[in-house]
SEKOLLUM-637286 format. One record per atom (N, C-alpha, C): x, y, z; residue number from 1; atom name; residue in one letter. Coordinates in pm, whole numbers, plus 50000, padded with zeros to 5 digits. Layout:
N
REC  X  Y  Z  NUM  CA  a
...
END
This chain:
236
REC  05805  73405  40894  1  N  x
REC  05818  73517  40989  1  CA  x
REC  05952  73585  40963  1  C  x
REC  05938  73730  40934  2  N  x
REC  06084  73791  40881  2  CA  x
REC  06100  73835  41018  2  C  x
REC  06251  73916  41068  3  N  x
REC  06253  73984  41129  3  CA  x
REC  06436  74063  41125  3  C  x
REC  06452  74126  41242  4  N  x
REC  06593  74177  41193  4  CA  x
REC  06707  74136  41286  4  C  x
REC  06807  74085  41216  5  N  x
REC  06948  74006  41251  5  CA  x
REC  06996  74069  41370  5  C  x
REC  07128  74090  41329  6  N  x
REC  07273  74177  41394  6  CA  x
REC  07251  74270  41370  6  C  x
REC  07263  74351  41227  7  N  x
REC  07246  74458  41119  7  CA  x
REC  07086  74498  41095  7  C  x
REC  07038  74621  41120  8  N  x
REC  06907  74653  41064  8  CA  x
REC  06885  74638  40960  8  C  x
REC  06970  74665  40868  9  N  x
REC  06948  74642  40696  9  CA  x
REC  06956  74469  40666  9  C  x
REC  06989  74403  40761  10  N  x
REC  06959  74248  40710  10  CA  x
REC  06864  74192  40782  10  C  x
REC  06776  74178  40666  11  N  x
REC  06661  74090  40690  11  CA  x
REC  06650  73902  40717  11  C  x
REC  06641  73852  40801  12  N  x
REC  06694  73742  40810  12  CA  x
REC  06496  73630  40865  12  C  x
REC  06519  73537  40859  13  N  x
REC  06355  73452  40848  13  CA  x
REC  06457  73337  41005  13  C  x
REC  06300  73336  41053  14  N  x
REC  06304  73245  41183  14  CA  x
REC  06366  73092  41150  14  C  x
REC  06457  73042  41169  15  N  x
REC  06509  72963  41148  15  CA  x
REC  06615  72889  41078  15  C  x
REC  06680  73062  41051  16  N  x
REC  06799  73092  40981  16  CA  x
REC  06947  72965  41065  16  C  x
REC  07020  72943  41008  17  N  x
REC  07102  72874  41058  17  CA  x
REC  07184  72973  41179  17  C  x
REC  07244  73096  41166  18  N  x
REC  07284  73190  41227  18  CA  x
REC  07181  73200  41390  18  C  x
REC  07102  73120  41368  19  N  x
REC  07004  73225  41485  19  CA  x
REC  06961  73054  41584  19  C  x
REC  07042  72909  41519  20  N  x
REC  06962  72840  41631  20  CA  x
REC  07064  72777  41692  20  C  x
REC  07051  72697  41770  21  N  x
REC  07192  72656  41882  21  CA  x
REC  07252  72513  41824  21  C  x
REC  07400  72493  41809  22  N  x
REC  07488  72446  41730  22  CA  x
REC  07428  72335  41793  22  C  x
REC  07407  72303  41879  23  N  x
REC  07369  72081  41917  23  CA  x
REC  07259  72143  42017  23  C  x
REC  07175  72035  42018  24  N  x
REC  07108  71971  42116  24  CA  x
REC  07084  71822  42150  24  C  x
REC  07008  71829  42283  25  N  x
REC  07017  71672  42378  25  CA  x
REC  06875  71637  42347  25  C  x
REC  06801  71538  42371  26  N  x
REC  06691  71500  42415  26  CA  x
REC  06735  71333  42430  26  C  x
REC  06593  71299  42511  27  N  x
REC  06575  71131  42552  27  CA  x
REC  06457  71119  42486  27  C  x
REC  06457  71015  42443  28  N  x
REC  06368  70938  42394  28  CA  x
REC  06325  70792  42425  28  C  x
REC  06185  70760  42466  29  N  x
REC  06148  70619  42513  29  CA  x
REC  06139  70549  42389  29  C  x
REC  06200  70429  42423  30  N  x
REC  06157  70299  42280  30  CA  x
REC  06028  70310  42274  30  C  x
REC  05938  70279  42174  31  N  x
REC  05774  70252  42162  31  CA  x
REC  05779  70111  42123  31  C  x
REC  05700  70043  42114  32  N  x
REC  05630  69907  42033  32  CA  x
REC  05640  69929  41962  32  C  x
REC  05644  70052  41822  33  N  x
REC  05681  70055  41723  33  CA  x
REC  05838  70020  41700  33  C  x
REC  05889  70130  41758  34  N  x
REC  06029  70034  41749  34  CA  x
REC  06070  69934  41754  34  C  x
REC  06011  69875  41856  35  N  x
REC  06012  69703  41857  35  CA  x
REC  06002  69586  41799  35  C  x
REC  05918  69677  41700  36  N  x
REC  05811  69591  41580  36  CA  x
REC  05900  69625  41437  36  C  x
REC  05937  69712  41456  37  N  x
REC  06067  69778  41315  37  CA  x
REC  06199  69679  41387  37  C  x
REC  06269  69656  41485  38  N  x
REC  06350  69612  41519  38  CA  x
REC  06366  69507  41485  38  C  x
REC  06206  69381  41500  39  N  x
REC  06225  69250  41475  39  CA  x
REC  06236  69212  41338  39  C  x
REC  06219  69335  41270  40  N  x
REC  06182  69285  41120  40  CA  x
REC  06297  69290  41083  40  C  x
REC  06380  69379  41104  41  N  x
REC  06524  69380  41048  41  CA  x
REC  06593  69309  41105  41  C  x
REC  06579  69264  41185  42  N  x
REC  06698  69137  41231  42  CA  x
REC  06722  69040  41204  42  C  x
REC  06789  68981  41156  43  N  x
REC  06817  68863  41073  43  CA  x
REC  06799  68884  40965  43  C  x
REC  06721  69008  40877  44  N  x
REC  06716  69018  40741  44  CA  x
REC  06765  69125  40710  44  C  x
REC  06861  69191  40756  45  N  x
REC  06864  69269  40675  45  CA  x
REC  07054  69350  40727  45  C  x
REC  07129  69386  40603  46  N  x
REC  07288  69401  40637  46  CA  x
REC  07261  69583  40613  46  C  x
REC  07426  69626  40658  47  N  x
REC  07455  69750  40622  47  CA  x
REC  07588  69744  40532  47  C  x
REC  07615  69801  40472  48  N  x
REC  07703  69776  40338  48  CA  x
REC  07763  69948  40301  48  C  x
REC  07922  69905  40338  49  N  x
REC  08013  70016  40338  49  CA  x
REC  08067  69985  40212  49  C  x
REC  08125  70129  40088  50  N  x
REC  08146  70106  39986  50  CA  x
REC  08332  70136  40014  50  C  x
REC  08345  70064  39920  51  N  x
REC  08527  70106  39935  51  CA  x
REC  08523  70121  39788  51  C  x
REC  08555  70266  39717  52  N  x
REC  08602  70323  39586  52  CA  x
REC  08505  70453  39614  52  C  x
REC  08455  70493  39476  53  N  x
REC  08377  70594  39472  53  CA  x
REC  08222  70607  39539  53  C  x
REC  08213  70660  39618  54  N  x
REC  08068  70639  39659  54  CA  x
REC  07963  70704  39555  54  C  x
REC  08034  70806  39470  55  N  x
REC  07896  70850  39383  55  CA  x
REC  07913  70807  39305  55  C  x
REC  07985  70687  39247  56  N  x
REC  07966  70594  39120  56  CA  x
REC  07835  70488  39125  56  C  x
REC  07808  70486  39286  57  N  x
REC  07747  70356  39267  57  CA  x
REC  07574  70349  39322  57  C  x
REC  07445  70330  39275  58  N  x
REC  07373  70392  39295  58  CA  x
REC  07264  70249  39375  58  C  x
REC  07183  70275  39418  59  N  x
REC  07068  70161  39474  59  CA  x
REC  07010  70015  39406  59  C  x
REC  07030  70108  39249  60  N  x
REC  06984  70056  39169  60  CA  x
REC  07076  69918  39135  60  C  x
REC  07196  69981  39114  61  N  x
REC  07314  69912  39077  61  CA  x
REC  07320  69814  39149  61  C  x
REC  07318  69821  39297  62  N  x
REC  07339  69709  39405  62  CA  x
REC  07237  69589  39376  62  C  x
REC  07103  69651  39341  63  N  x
REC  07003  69516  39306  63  CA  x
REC  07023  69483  39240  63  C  x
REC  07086  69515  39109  64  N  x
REC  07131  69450  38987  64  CA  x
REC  07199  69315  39006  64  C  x
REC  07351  69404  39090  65  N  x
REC  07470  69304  39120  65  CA  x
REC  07420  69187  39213  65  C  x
REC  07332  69209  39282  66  N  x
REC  07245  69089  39385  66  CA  x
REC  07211  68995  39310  66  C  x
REC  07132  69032  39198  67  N  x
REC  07039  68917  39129  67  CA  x
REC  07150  68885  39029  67  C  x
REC  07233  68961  38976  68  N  x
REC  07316  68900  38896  68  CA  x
REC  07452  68790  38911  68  C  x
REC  07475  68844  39052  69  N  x
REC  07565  68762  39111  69  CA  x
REC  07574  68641  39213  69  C  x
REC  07417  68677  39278  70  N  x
REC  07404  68578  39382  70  CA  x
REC  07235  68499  39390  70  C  x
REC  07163  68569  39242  71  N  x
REC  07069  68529  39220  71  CA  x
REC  06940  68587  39342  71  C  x
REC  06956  68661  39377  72  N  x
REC  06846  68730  39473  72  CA  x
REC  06760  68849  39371  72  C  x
REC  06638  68790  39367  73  N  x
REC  06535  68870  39293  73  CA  x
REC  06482  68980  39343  73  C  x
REC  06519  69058  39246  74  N  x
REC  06486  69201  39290  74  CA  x
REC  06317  69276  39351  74  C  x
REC  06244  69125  39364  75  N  x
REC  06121  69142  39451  75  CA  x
REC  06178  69111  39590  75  C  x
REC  06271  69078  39649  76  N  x
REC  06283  69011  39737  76  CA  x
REC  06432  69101  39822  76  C  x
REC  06486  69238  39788  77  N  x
REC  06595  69276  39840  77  CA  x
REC  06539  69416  39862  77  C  x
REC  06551  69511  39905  78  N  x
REC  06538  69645  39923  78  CA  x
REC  06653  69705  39959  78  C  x
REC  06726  69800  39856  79  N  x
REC  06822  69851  39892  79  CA  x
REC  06813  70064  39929  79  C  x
REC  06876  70085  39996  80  N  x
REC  06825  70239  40019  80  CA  x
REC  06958  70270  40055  80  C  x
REC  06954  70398  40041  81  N  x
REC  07098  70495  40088  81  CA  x
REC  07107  70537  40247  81  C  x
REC  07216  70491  40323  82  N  x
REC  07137  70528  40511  82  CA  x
REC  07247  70612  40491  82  C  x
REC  07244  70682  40669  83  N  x
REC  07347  70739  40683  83  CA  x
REC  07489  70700  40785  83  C  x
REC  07590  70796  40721  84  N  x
REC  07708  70780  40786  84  CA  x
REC  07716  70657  40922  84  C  x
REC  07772  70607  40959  85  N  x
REC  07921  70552  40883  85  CA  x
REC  07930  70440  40758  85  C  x
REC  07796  70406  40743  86  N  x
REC  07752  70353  40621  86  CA  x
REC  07674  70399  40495  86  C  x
REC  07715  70315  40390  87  N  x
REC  07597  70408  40292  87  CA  x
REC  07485  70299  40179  87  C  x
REC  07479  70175  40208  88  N  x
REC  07339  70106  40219  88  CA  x
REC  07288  70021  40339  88  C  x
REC  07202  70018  40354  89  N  x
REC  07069  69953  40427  89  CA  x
REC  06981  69849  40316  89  C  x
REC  07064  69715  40319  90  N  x
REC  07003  69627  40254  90  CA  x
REC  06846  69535  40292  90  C  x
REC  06732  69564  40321  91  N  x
REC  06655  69466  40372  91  CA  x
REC  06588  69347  40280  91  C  x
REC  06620  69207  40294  92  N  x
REC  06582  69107  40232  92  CA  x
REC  06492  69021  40298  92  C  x
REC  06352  68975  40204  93  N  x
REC  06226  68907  40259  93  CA  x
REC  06239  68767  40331  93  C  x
REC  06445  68747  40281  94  N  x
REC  06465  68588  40329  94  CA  x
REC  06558  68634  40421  94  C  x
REC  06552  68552  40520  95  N  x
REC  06705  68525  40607  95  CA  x
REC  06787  68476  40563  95  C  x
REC  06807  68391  40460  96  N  x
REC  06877  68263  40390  96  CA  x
REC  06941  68357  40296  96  C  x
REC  06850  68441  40219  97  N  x
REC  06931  68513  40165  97  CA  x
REC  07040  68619  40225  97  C  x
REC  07018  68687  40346  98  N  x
REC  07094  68795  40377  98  CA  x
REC  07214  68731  40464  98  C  x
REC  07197  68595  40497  99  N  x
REC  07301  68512  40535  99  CA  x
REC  07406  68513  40435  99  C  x
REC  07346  68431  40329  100  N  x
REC  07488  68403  40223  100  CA  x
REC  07538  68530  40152  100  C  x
REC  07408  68639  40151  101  N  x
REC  07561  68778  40091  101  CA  x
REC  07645  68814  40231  101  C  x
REC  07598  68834  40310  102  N  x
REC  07667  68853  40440  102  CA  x
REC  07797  68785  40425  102  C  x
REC  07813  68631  40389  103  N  x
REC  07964  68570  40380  103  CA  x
REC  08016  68624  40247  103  C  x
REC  07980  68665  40157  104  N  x
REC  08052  68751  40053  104  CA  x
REC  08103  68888  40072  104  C  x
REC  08099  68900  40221  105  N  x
REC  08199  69060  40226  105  CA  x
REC  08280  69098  40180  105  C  x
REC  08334  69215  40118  106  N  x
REC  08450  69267  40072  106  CA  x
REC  08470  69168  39935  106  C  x
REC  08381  69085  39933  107  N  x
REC  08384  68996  39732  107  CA  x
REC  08306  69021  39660  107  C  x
REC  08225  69149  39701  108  N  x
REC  08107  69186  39634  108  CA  x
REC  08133  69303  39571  108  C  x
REC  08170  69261  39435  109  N  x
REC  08156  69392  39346  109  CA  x
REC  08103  69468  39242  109  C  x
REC  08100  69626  39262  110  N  x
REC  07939  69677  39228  110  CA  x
REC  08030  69799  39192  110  C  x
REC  07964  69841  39045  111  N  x
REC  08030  69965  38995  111  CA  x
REC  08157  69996  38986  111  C  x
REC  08232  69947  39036  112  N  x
REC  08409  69949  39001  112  CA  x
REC  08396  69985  39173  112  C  x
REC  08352  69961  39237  113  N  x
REC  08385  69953  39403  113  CA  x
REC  08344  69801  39453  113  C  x
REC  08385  69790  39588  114  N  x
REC  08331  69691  39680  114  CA  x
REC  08304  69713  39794  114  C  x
REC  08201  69636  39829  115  N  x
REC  08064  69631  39919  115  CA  x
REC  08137  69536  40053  115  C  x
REC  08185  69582  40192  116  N  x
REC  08196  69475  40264  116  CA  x
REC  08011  69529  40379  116  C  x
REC  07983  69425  40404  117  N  x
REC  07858  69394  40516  117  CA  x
REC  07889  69375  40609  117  C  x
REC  07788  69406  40737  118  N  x
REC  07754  69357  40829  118  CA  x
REC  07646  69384  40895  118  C  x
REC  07565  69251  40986  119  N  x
REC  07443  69280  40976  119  CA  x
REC  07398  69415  41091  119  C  x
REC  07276  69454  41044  120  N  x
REC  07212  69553  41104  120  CA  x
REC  07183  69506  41254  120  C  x
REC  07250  69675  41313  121  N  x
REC  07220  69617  41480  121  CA  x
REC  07191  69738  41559  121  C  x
REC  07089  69717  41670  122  N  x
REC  07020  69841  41743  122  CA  x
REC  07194  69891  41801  122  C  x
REC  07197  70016  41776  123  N  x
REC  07307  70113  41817  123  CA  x
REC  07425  70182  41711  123  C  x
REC  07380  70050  41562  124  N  x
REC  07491  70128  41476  124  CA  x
REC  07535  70306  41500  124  C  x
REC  07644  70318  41505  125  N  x
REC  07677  70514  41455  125  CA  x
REC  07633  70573  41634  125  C  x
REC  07592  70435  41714  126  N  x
REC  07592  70596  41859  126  CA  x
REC  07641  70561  41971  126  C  x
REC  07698  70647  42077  127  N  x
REC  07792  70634  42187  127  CA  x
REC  07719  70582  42304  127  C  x
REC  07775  70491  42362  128  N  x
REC  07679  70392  42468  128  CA  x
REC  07720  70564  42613  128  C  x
REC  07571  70563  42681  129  N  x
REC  07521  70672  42788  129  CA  x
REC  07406  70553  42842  129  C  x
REC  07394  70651  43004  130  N  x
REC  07289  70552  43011  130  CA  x
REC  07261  70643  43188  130  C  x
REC  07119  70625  43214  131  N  x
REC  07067  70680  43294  131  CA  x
REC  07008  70602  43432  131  C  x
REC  07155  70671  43517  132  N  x
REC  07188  70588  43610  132  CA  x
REC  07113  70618  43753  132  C  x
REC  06979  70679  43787  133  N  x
REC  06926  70733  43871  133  CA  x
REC  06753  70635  43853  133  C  x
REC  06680  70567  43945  134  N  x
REC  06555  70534  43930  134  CA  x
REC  06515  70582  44054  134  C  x
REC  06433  70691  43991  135  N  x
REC  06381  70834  44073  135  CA  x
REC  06217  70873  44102  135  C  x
REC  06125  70911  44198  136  N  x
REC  06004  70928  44218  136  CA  x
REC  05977  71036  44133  136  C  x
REC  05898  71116  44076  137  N  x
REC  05908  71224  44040  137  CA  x
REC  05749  71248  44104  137  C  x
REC  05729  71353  44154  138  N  x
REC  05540  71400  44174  138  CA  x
REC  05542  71517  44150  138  C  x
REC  05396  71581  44040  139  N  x
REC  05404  71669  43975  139  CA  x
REC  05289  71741  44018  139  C  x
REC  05298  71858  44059  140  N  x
REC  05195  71902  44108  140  CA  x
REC  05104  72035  43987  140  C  x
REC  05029  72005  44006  141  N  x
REC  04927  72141  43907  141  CA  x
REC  04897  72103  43782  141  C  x
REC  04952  71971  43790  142  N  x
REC  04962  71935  43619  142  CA  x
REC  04815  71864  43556  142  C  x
REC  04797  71916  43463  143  N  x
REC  04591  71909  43453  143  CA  x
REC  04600  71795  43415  143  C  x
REC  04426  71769  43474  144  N  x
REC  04430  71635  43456  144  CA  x
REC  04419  71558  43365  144  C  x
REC  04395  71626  43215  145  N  x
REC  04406  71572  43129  145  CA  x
REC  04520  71524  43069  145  C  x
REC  04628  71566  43130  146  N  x
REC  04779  71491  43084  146  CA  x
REC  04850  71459  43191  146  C  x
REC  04697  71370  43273  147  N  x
REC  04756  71244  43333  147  CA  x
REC  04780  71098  43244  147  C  x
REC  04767  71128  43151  148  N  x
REC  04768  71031  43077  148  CA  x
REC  04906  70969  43049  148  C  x
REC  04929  70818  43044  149  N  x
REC  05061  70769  43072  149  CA  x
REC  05166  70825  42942  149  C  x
REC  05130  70839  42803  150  N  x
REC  05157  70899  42707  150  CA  x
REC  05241  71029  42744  150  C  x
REC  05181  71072  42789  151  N  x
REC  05212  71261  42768  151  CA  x
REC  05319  71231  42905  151  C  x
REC  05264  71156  43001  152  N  x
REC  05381  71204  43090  152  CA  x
REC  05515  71159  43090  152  C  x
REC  05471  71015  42975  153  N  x
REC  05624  71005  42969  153  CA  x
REC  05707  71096  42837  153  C  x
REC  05605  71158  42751  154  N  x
REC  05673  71269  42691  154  CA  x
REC  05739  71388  42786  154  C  x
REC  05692  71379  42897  155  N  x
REC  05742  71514  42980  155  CA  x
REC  05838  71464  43059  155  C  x
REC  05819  71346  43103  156  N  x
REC  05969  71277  43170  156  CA  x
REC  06087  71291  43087  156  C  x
REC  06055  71270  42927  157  N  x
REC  06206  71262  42830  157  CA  x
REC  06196  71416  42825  157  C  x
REC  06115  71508  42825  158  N  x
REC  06197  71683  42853  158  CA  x
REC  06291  71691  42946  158  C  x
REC  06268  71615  43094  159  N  x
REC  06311  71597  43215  159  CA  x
REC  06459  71505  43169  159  C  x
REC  06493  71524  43069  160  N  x
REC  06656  71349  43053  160  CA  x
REC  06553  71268  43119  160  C  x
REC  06470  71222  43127  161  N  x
REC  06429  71078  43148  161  CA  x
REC  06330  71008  43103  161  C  x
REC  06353  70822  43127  162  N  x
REC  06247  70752  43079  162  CA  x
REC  06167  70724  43169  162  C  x
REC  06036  70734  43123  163  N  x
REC  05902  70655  43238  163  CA  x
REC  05919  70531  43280  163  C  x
REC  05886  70510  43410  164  N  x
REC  05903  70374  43402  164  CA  x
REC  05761  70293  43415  164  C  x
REC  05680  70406  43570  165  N  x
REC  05560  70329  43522  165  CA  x
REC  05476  70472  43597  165  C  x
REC  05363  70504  43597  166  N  x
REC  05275  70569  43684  166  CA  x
REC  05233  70486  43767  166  C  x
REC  05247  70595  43896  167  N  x
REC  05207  70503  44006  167  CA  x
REC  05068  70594  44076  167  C  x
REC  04990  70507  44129  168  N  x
REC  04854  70508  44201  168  CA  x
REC  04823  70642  44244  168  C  x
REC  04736  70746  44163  169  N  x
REC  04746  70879  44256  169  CA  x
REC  04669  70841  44414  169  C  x
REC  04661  70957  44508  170  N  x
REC  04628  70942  44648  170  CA  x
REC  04529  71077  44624  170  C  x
REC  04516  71146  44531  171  N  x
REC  04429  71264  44517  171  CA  x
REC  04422  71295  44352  171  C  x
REC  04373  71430  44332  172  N  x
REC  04373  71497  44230  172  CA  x
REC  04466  71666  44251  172  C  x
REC  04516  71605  44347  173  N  x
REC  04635  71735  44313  173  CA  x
REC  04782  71727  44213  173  C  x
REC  04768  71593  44280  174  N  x
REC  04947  71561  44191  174  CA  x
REC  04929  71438  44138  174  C  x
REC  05020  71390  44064  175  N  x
REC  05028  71269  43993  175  CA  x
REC  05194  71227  44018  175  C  x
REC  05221  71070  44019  176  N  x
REC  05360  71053  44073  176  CA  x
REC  05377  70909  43958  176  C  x
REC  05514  70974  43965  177  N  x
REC  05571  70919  43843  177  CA  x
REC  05747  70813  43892  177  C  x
REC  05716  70701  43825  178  N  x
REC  05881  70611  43855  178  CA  x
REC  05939  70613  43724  178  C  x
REC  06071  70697  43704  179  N  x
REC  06126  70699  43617  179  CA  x
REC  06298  70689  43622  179  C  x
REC  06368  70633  43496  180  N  x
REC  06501  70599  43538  180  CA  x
REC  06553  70774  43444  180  C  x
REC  06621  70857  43526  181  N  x
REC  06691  71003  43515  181  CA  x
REC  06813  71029  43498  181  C  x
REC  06865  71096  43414  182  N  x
REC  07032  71123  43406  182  CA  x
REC  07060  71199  43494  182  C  x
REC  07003  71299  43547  183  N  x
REC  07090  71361  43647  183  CA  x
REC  06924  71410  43758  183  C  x
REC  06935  71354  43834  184  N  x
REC  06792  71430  43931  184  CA  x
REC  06819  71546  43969  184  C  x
REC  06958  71615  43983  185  N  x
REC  06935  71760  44065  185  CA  x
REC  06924  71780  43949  185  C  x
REC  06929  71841  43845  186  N  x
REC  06916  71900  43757  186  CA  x
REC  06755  71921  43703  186  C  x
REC  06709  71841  43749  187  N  x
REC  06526  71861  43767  187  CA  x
REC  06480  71987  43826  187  C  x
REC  06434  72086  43732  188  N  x
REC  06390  72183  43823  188  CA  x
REC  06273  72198  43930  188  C  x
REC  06271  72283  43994  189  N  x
REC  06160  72303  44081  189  CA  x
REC  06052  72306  44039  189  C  x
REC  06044  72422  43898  190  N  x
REC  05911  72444  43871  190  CA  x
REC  05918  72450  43730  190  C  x
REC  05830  72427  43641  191  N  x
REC  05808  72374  43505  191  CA  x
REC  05728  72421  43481  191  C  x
REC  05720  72498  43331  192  N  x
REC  05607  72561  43278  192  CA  x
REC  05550  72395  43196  192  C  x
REC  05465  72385  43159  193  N  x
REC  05415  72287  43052  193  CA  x
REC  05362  72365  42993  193  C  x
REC  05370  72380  42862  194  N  x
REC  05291  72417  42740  194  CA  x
REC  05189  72330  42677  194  C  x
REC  05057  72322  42639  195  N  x
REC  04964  72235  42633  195  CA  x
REC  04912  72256  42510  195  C  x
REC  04910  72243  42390  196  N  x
REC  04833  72306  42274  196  CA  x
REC  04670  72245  42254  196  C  x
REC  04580  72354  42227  197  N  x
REC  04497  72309  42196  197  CA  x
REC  04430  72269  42079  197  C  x
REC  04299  72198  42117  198  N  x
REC  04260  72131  41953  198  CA  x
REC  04225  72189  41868  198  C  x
REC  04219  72189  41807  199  N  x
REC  04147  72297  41648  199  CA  x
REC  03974  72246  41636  199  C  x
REC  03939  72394  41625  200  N  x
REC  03791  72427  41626  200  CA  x
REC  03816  72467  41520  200  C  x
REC  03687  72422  41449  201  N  x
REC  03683  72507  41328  201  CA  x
REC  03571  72607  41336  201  C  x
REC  03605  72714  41246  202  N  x
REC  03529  72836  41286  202  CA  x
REC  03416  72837  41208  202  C  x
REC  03348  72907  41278  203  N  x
REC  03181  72923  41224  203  CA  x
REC  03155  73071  41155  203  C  x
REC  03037  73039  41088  204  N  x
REC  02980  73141  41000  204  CA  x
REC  02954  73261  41087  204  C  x
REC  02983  73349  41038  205  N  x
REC  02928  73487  41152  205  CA  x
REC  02752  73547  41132  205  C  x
REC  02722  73507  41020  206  N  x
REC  02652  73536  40901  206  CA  x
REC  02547  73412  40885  206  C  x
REC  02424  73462  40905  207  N  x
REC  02329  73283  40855  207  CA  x
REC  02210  73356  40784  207  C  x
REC  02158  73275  40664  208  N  x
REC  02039  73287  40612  208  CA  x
REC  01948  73187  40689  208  C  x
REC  01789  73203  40666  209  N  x
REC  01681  73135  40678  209  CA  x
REC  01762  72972  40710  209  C  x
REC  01753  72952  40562  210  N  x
REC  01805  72865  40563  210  CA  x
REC  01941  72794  40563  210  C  x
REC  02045  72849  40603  211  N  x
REC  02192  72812  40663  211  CA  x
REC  02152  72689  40779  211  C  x
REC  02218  72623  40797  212  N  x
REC  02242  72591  40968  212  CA  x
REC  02317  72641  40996  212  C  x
REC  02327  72639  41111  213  N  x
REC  02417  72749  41240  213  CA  x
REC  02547  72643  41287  213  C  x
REC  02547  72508  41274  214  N  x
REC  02671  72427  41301  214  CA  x
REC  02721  72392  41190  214  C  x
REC  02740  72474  41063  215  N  x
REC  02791  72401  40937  215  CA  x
REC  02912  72519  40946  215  C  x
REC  03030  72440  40965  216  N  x
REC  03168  72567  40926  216  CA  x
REC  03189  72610  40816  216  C  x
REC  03263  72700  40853  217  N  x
REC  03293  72784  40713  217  CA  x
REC  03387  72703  40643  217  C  x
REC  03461  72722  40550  218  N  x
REC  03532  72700  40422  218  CA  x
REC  03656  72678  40494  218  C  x
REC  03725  72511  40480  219  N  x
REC  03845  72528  40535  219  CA  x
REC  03947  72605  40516  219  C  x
REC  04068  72644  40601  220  N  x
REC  04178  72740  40573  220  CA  x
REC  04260  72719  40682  220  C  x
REC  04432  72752  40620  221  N  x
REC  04493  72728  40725  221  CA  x
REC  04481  72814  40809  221  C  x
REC  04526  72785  40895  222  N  x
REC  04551  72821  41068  222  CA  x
REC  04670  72916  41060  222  C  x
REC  04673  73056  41135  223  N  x
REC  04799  73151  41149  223  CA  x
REC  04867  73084  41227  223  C  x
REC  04814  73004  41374  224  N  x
REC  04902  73045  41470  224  CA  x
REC  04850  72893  41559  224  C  x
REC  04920  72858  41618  225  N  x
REC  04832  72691  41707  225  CA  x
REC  04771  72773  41819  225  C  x
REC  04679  72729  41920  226  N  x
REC  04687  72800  42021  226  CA  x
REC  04738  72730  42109  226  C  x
REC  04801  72770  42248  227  N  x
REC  04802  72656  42323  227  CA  x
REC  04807  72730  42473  227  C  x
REC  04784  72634  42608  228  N  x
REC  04781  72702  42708  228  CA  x
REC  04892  72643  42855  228  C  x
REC  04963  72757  42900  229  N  x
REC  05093  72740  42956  229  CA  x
REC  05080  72715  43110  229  C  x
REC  05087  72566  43179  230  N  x
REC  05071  72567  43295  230  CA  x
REC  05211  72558  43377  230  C  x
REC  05181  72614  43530  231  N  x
REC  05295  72601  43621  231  CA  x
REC  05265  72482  43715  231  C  x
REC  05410  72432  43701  232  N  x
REC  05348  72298  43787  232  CA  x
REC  05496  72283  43870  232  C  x
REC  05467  72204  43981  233  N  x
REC  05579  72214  44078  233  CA  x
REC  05634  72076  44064  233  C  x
REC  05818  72038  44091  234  N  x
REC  05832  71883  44067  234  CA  x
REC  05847  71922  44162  234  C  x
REC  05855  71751  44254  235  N  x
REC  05896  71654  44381  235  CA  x
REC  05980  71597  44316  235  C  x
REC  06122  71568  44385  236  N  x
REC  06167  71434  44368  236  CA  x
REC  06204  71388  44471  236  C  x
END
């Protein structure tokens, strides 16, 4: 999508760096997936800060120096590049193994640098916050198809907050929600929800004798999603 900047003569495309907002916030609920990624890395697996050149020394190199130095087979280590304030993410199939490089910190050397470890832990690189409000929320107008516990706790983290549980409706007007909130006044009154809908695929305009009439046409992308914008009132 082109359109025009500051200047009429500059042509600038939707999502130009110039045109979107320097930070944003959101919340996010843990899933069972996370949970399930969490257990696997624990106990197996370090983060590994380089001290010398960081572009001397490559993924590859590190599995090398593993199996060459401490005998860990390169079926058995996974090394990858993470980000800042570290720059590998070691995961190993043994505990035994990620124990004993773990006591080789800062003696591990790889490419004319050294590797000190430590093991991987939920919060590396972020600032402890925490959401100090466990709040009713009841939502009125909100269709009933995203009563579903899913979606509403996607709309609680629009709201700064996590779901905690849905509680028992008393009708089909509103749905009421227990969630822990960073700031409750800051909850507005009234909330658009945006809802997108599913993709139909489009039909023939056009039928012979023999066509069927439910066979779609020729796939193709889509211009535009559709979706439909409800007003709904909070309670808290």
């Amino acid at each position: 999508m082109v359109g025009f900047g500051h200047f009429p003569e500059e042509l600038v495309r939707r999502g130009e760096p110039d045109l979107r907002p320097a930070v944003g916030k959101c919340v996010l609920s843990r899933t069972p997936g996370m949970v399930a990624r969490e257990r696997a890395l624990r106990g197996r697996a370090l983060l590994a800060t380089l001290y010398g050149e960081r572009s001397a020394v490559s993924p590859e190199q590190v599995v090398e120096a593993l199996e060459d130095q401490y005998g860990v087979r390169r079926s058995e280590v996974k090394v990858e590049v993470t980000a800042p304030p570290d720059d590998f993410l070691l995961r190993f199939v043994y505990s035994l193994d990620c124990t004993r490089v773990l006591h080789h910190s800062r003696h591990f050397c790889c490419g004319g640098g050294t590797l000190s470890f430590c093991r991987w832990y939920r919060g590396r690189g972020s600032h402890s916050s925490e959401l100090g409000y466990l709040t009713k929320l009841v939502f009125d107008h909100l269709p009933e198809e995203a009563w579903e516990t899913k979606v509403l706790g996607n709309l609680v983290n629009r709201l700064d907050g996590v779901l905690v549980e849905k509680l028992p409706p008393d009708d089909r007007w509103s749905v009421s929600v227990l969630a822990w909130m960073k700031e409750p006044s800051k909850v507005p009154k009234q909330f658009i929800v945006e809802l997108s809908e599913p993709w139909v695929p489009p039909r023939y305009n056009v039928f012979s004798d023999n066509e069927d009439q439910s066979m779609p046409s020729p796939p193709c992308s889509p211009e535009k999603k559709r979706t439909f914008e409800h007003d709904i009132i909070i309670h808290v």
